[in-house]
Backbone and ligand atoms as CSV (ligand in chain L), in Angstrom:
chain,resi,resn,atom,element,x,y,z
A,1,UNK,N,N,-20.635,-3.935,5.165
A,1,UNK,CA,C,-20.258,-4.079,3.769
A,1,UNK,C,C,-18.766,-3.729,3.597
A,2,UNK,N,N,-18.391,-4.947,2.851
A,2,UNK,CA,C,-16.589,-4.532,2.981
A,2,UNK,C,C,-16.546,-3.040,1.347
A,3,UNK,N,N,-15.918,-2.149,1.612
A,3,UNK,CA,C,-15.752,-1.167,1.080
A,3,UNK,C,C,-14.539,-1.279,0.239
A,4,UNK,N,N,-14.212,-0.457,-0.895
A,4,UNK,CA,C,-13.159,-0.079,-1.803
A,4,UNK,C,C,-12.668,0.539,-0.885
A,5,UNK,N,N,-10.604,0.194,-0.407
A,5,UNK,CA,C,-9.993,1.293,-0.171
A,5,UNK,C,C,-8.754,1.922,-1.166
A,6,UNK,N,N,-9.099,3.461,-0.756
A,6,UNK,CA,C,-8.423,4.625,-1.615
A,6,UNK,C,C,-7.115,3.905,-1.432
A,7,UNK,N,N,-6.372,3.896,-2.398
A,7,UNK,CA,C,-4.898,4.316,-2.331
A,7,UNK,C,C,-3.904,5.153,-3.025
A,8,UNK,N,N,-2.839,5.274,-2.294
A,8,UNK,CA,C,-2.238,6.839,-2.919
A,8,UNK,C,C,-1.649,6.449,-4.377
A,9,UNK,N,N,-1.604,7.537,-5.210
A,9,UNK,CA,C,-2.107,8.888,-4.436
A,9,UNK,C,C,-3.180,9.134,-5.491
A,10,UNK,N,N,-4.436,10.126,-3.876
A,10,UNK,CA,C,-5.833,10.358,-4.084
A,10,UNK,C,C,-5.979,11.767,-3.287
A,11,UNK,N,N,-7.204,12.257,-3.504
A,11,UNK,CA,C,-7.006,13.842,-3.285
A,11,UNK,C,C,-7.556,13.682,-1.918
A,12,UNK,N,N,-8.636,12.497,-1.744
A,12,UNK,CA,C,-8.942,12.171,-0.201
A,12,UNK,C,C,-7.967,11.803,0.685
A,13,UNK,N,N,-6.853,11.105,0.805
A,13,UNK,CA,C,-5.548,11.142,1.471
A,13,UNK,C,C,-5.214,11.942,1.918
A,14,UNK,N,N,-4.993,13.288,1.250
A,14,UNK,CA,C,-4.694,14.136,1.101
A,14,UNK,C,C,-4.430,15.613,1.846
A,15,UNK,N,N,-6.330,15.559,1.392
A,15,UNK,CA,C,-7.204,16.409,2.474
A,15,UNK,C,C,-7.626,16.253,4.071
A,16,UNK,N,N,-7.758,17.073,4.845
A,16,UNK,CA,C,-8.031,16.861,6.149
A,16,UNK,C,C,-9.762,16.618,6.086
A,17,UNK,N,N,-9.874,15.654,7.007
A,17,UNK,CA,C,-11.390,14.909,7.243
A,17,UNK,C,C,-11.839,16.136,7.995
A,18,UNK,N,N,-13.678,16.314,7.991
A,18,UNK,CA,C,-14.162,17.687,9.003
A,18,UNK,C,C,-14.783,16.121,9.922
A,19,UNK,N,N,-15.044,16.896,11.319
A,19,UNK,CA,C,-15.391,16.209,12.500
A,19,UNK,C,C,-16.730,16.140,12.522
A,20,UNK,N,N,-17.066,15.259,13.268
A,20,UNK,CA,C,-18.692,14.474,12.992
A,20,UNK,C,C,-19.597,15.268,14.168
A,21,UNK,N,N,-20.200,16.061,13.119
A,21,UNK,CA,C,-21.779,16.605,14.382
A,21,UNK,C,C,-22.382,16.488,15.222
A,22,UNK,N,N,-22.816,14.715,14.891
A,22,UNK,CA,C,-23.984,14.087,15.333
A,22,UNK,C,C,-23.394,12.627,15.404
A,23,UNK,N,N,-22.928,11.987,16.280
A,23,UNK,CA,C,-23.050,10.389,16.252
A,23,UNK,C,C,-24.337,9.683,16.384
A,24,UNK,N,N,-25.015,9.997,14.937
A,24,UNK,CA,C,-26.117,9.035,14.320
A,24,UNK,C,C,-26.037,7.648,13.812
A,25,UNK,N,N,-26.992,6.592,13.470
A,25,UNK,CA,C,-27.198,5.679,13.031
A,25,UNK,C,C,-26.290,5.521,11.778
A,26,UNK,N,N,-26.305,6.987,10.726
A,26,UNK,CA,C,-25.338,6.882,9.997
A,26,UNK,C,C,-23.390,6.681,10.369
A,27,UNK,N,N,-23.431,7.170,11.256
A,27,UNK,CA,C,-22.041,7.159,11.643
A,27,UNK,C,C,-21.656,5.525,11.852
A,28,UNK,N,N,-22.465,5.338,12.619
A,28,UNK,CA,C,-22.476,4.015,13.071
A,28,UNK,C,C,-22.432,2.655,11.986
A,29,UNK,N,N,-23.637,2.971,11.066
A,29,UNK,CA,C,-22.875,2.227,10.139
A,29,UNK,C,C,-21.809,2.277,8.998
A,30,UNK,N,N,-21.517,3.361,8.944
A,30,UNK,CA,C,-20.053,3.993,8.548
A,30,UNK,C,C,-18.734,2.830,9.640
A,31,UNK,N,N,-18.966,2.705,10.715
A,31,UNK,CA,C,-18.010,2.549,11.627
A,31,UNK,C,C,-17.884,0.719,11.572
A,32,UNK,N,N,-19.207,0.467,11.365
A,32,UNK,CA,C,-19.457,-1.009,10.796
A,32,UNK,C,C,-18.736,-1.586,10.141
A,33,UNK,N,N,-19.005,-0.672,8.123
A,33,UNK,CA,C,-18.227,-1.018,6.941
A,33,UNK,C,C,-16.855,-1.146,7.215
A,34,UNK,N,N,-16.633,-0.080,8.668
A,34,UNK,CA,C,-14.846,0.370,8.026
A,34,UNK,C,C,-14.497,-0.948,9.024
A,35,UNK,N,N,-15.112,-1.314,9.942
A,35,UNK,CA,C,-14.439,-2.769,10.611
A,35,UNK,C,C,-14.190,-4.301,9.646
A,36,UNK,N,N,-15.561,-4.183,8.818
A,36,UNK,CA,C,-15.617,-4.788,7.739
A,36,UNK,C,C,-14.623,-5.372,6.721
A,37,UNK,N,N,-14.349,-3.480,6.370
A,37,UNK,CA,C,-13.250,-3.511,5.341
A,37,UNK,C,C,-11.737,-3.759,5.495
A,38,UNK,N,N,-11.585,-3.249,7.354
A,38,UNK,CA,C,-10.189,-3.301,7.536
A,38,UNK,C,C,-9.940,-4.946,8.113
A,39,UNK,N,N,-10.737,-5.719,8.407
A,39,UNK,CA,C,-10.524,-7.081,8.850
A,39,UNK,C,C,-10.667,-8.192,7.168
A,40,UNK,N,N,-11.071,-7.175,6.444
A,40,UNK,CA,C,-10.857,-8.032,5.122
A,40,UNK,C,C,-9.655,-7.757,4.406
A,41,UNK,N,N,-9.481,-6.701,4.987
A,41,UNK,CA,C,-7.275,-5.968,4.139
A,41,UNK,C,C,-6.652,-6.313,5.417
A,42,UNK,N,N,-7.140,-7.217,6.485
A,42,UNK,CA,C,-5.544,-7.741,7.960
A,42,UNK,C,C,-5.374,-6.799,7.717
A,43,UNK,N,N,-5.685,-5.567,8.536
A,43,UNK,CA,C,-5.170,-4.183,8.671
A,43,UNK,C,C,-5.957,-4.405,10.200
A,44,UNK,N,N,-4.726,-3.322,10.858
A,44,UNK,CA,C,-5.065,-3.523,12.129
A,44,UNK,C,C,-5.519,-1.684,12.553
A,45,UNK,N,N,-5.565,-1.093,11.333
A,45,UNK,CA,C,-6.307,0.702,12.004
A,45,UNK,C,C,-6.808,0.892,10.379
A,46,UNK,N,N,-8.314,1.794,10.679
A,46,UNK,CA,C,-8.593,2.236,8.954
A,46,UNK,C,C,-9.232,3.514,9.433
A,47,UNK,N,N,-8.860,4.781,8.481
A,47,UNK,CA,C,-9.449,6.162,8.939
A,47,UNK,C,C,-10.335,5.834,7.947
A,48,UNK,N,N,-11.276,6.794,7.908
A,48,UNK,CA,C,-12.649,6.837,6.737
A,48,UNK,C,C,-12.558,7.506,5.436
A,49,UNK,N,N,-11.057,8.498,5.438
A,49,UNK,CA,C,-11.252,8.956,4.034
A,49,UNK,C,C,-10.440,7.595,3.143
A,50,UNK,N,N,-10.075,6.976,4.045
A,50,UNK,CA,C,-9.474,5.403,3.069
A,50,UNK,C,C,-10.429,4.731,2.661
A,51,UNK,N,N,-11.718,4.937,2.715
A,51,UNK,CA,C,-12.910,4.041,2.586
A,51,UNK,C,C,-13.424,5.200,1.576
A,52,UNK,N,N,-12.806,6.575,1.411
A,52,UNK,CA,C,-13.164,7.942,0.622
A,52,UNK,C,C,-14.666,8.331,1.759
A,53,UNK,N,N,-14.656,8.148,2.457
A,53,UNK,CA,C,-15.395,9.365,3.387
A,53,UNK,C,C,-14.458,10.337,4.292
A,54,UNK,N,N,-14.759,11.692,3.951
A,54,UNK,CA,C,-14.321,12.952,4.735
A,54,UNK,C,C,-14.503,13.063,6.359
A,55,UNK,N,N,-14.514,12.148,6.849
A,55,UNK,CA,C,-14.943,12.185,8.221
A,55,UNK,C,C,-13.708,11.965,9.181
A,56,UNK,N,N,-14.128,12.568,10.394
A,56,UNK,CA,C,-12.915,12.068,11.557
A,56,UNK,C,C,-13.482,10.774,12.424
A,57,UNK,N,N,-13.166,10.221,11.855
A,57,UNK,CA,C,-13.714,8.806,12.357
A,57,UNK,C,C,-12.444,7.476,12.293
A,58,UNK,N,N,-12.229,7.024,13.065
A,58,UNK,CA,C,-11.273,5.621,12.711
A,58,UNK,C,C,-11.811,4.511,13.698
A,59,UNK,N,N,-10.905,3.679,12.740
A,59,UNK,CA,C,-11.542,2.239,14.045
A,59,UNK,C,C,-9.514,1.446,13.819
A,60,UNK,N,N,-9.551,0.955,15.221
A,60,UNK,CA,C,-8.723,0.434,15.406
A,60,UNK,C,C,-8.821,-1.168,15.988
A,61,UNK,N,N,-7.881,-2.296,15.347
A,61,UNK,CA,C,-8.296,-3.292,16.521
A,61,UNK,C,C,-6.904,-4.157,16.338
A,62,UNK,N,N,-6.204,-4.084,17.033
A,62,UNK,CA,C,-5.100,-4.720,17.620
A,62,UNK,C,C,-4.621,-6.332,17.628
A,63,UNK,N,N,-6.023,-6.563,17.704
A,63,UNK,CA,C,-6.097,-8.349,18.359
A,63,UNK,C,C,-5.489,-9.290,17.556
A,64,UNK,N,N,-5.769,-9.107,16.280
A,64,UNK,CA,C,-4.908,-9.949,15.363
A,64,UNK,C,C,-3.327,-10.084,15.230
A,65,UNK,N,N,-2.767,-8.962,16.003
A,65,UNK,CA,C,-0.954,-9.368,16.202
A,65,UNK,C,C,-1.142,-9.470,17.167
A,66,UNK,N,N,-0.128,-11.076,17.169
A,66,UNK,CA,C,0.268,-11.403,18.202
A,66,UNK,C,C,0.818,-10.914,19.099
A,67,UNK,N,N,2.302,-10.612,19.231
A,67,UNK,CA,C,2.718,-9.363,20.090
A,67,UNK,C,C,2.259,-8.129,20.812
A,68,UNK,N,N,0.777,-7.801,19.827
A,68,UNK,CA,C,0.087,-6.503,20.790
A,68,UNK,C,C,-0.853,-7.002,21.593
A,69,UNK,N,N,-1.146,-5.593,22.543
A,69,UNK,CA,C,-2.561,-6.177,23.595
A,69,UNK,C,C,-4.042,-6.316,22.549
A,70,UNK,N,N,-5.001,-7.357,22.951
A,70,UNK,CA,C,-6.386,-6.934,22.697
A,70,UNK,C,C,-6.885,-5.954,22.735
A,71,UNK,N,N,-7.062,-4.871,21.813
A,71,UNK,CA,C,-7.691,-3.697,21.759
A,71,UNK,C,C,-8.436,-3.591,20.588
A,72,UNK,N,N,-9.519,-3.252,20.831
A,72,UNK,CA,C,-10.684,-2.779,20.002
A,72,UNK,C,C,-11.271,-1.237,20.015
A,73,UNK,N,N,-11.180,-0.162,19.440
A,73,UNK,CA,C,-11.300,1.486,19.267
A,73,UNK,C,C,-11.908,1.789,18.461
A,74,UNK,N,N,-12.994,2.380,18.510
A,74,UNK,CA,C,-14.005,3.103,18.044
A,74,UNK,C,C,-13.781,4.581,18.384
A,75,UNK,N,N,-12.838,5.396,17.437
A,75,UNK,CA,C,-12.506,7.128,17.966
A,75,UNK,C,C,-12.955,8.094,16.695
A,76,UNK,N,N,-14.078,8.576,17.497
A,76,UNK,CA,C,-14.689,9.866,16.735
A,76,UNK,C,C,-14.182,11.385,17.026
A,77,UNK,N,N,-13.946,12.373,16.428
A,77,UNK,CA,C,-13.276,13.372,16.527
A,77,UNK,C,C,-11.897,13.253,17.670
A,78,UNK,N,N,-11.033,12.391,17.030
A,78,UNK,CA,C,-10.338,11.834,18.453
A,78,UNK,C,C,-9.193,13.406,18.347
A,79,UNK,N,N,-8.442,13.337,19.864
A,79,UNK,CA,C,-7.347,14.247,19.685
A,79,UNK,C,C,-6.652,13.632,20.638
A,80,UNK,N,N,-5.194,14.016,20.547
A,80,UNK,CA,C,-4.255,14.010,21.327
A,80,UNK,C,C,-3.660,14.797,22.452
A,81,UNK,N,N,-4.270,14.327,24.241
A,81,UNK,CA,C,-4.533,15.128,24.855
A,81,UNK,C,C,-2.598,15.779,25.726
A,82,UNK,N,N,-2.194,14.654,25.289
A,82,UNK,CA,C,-0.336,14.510,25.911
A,82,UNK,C,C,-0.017,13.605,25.372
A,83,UNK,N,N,1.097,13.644,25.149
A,83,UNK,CA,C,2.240,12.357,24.554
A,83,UNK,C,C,3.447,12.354,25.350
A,84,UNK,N,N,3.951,11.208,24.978
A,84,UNK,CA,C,5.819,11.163,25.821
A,84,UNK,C,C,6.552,9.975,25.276
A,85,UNK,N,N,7.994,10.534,24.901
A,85,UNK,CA,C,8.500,9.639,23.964
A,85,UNK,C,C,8.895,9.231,23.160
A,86,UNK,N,N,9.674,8.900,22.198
A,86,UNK,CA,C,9.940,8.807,21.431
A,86,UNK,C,C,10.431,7.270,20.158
A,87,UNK,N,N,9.644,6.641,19.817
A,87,UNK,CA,C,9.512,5.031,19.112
A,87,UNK,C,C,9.593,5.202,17.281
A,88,UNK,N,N,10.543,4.406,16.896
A,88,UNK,CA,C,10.813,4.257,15.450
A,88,UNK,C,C,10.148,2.912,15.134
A,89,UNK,N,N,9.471,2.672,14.111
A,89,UNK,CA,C,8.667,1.404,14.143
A,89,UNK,C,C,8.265,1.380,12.463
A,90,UNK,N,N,8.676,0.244,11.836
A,90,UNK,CA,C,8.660,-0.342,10.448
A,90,UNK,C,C,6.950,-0.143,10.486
A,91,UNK,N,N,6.196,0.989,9.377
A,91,UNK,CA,C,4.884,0.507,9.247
A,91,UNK,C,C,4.689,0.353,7.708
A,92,UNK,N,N,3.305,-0.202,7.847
A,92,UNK,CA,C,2.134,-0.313,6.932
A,92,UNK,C,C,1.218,0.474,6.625
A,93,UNK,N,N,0.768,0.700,5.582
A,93,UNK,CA,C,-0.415,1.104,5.257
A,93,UNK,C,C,-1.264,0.712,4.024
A,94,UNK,N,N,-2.690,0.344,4.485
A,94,UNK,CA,C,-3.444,-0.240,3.472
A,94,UNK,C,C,-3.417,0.576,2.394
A,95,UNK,N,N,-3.460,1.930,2.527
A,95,UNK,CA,C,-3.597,2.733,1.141
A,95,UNK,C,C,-2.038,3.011,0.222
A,96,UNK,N,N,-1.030,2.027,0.786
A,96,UNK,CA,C,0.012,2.096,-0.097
A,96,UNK,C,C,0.401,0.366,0.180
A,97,UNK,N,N,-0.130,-0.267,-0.780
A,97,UNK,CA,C,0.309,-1.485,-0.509
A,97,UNK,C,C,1.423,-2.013,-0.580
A,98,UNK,N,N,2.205,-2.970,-0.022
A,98,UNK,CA,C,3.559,-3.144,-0.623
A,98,UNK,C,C,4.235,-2.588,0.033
A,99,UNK,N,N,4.031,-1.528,0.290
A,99,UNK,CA,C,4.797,-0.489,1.183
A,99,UNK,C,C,5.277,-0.262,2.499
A,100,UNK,N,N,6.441,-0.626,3.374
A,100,UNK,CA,C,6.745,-0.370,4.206
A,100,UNK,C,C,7.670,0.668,4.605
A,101,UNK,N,N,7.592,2.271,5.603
A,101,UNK,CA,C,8.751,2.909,5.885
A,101,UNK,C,C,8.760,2.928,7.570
A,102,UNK,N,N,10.425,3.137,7.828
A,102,UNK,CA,C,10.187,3.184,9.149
A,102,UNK,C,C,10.085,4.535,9.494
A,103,UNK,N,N,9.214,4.918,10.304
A,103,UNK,CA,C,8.336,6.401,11.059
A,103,UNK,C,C,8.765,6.630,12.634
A,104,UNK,N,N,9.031,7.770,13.145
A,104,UNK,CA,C,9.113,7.935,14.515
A,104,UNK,C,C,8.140,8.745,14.690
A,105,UNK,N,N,7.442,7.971,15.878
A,105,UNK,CA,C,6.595,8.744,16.717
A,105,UNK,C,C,6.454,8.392,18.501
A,106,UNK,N,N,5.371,9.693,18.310
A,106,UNK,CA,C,5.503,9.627,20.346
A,106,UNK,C,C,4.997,7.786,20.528
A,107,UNK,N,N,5.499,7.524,22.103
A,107,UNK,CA,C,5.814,5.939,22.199
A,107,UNK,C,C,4.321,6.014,23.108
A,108,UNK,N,N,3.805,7.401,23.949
A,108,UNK,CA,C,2.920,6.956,24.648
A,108,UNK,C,C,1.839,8.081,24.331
A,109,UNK,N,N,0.475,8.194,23.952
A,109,UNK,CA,C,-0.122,9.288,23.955
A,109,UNK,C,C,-1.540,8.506,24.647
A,110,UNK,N,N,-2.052,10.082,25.196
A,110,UNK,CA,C,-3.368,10.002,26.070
A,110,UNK,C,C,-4.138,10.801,25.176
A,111,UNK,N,N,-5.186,10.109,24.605
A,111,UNK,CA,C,-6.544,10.495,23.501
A,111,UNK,C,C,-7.969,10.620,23.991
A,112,UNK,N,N,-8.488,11.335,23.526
A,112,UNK,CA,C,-9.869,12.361,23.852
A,112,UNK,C,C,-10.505,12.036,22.320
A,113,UNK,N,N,-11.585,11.359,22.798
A,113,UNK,CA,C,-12.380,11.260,21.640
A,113,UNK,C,C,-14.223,10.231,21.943
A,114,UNK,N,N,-14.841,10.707,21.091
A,114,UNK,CA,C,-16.291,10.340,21.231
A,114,UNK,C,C,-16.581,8.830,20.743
A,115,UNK,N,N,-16.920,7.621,21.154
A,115,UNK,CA,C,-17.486,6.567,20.652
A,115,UNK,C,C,-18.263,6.177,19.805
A,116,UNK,N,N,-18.610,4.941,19.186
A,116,UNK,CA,C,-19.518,5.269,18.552
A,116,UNK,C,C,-21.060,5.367,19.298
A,117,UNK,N,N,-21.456,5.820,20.717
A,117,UNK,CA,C,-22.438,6.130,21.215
A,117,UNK,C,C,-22.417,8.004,21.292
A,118,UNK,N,N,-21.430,7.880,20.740
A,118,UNK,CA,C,-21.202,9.746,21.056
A,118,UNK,C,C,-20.905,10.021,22.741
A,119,UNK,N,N,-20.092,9.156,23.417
A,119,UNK,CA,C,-19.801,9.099,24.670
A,119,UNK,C,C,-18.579,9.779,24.517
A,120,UNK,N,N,-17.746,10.336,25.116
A,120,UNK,CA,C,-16.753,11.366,25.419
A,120,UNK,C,C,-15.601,9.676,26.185
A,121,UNK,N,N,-14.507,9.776,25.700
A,121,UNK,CA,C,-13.897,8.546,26.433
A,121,UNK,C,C,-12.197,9.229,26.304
A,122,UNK,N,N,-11.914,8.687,27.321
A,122,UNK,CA,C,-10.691,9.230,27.157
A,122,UNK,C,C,-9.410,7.766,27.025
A,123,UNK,N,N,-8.312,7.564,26.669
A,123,UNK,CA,C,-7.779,6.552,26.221
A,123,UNK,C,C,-6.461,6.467,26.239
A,124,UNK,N,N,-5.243,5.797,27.350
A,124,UNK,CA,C,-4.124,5.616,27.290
A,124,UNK,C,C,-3.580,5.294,26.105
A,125,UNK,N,N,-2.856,5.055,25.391
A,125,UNK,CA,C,-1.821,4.163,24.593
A,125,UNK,C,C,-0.747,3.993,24.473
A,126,UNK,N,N,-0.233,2.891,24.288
A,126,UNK,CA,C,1.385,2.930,24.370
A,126,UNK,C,C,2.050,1.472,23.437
A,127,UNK,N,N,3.088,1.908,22.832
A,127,UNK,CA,C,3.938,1.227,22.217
A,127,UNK,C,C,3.044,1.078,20.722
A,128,UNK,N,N,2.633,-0.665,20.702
A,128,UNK,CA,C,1.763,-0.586,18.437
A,128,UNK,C,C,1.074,-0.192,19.107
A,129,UNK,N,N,-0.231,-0.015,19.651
A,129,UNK,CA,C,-1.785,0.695,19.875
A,129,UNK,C,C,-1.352,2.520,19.513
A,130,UNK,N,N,-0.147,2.903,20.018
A,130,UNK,CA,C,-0.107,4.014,20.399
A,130,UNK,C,C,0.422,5.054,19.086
A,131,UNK,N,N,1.199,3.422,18.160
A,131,UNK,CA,C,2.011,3.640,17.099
A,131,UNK,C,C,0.608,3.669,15.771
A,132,UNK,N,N,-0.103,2.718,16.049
A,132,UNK,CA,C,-1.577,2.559,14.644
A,132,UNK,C,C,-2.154,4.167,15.302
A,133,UNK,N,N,-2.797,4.330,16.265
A,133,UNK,CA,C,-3.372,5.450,16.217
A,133,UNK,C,C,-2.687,6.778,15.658
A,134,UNK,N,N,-1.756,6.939,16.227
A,134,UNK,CA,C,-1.136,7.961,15.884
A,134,UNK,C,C,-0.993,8.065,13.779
A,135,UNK,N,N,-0.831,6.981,13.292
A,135,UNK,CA,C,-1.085,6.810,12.188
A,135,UNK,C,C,-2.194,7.256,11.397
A,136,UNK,N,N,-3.220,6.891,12.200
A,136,UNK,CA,C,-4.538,6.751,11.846
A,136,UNK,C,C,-5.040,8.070,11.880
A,137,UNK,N,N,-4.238,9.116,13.062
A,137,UNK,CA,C,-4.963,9.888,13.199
A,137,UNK,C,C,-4.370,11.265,12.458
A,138,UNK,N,N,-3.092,10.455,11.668
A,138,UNK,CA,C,-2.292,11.662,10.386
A,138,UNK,C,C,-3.430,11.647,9.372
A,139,UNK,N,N,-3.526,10.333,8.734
A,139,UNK,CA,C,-4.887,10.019,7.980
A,139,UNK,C,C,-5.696,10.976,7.938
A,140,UNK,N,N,-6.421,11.192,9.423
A,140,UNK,CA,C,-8.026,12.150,9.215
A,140,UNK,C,C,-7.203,13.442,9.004
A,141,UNK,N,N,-5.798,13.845,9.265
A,141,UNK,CA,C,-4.964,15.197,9.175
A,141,UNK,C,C,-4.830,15.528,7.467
A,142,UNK,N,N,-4.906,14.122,6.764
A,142,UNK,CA,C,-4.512,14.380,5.048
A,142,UNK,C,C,-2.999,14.032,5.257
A,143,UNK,N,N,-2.350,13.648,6.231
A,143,UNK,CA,C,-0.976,13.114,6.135
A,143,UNK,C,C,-0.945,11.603,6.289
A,144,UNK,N,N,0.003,11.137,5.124
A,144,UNK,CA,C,0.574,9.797,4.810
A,144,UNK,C,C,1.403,9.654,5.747
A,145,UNK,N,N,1.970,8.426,6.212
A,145,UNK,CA,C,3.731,8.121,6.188
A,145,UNK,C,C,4.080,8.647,5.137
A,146,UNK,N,N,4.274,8.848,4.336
A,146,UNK,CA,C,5.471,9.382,3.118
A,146,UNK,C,C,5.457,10.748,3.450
A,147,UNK,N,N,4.722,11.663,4.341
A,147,UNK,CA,C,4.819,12.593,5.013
A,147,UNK,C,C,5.793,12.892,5.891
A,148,UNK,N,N,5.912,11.519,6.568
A,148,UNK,CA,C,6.405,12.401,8.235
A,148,UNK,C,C,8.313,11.751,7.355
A,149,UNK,N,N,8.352,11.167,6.612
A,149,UNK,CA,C,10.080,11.205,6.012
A,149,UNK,C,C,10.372,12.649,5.439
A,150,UNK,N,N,11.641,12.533,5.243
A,150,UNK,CA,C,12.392,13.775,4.838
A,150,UNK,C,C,13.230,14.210,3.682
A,151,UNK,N,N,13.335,14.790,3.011
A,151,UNK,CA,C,14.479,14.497,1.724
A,151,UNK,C,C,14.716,13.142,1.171
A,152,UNK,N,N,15.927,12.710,1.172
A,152,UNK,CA,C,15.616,11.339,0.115
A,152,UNK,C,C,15.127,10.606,0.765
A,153,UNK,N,N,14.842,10.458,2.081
A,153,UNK,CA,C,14.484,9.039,2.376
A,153,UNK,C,C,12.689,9.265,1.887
A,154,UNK,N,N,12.218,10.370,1.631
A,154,UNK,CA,C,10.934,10.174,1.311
A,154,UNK,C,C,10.817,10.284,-0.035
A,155,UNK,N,N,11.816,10.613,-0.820
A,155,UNK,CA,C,12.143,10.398,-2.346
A,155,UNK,C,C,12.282,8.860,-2.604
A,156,UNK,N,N,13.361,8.291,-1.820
A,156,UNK,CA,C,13.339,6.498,-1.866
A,156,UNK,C,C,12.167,5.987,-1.638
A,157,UNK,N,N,11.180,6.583,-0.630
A,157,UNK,CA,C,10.389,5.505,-0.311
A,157,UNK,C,C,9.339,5.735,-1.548
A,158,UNK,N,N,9.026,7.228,-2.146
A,158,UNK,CA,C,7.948,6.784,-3.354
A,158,UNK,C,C,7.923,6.513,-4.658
A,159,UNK,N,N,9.441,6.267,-4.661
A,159,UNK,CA,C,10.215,5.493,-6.154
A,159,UNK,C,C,9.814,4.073,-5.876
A,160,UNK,N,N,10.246,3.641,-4.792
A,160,UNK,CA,C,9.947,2.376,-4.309
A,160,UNK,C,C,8.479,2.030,-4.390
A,161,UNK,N,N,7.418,2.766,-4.000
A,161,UNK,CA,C,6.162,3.021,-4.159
A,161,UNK,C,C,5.893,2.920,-5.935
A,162,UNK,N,N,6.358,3.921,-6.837
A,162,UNK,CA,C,6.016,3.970,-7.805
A,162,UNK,C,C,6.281,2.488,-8.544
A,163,UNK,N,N,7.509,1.867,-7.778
A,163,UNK,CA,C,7.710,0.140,-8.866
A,163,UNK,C,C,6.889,-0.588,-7.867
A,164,UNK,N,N,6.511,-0.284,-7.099
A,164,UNK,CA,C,5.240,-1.617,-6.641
A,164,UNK,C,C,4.032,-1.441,-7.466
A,165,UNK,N,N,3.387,-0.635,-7.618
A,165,UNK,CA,C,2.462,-0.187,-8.498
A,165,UNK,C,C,2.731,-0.501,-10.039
A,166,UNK,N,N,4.034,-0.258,-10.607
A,166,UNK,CA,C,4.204,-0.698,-11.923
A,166,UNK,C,C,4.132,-1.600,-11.859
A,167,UNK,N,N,4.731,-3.093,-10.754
A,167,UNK,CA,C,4.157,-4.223,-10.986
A,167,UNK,C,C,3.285,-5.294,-10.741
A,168,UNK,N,N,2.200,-4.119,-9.796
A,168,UNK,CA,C,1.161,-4.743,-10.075
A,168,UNK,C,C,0.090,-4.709,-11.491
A,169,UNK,N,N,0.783,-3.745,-11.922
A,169,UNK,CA,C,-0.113,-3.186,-13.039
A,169,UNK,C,C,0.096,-4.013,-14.229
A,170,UNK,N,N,1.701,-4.427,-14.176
A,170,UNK,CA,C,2.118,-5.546,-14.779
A,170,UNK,C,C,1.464,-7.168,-14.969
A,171,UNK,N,N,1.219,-7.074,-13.547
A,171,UNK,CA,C,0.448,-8.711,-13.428
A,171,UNK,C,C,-0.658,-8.708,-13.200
A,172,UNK,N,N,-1.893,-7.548,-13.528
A,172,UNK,CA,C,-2.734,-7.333,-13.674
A,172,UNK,C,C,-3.258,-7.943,-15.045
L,1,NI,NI,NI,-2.502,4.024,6.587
């Protein structure tokens, strides 16, 4: 079921997601909707409190840009086991539409996280795969991009934010 996603600003954004107990039937179709929802917003990563569930859960899938590898990710309580690197990269995010800032982050990280079988998997990434996760996984933290900017440039970017919103509200 394609789902409503949150956008900022919401108190679920916000907040940090708690980590999943049990990879049950429920999780699973939790992990369903959010493939659902993020292949109906061409979004190529969706955490679950964007769907407004509190969970550490994301799904990632790559395949639709051209330029990246085929990757498909299913990461439950994921973490970041090493990184190396350093990559500046123009992003997106579904929960601020309209919105693009450019973000630096690590270029390569190695991730620890459960499937949706509750299997323990561990996971290279590097360059966009390495750049959406790392995104994805501020998300389950309660951090935006409009986070990781600094003084004005994160003042510019949510003025800029605030007139996309005025005009959609406009042509609403
Ligand atoms: Ni996002």
């Amino acid at each position: 079921m394609v789902r409503e996603i949150v956008t900022y600003p919401s108190e679920v954004l916000t907040t940090p997601t708690q980590s999943v107990d049990v990879v049950d039937r429920e999780v699973r179709d939790l992990v369903k909707d959010m493939f659902e929802t993020m292949y109906h917003a061409e979004g190529v990563g969706l955490a679950a409190n964007q769907i407004g569930v509190p969970l550490r859960v994301m799904v990632i899938d790559t395949t639709p840009k051209e330029d990246a590898p085929n990757l498909k990710l299913v990461l439950i309580n994921p973490e970041i086991v090493s990184s190396e690197g350093r990559v500046k990269y123009k992003e997106g995010c579904l929960s601020f539409p309209g919105l693009t800032v450019e973000v630096e982050r690590a270029e390569k990280v190695k991730v620890r996280a459960l499937n949706e079988h509750g299997e323990e998997i561990e996971v290279n990434l590097e360059g966009f795969p390495a750049i959406v996760f790392q995104h994805e996984l501020d998300h389950l933290n309660g951090i935006t991009f409009i986070d990781r900017l600094k003084g004005w440039r994160r003042r510019i970017a949510l003025e800029r934010y605030r007139k996309i919103l005025k005009g959609v509200q406009r042509s609403a």
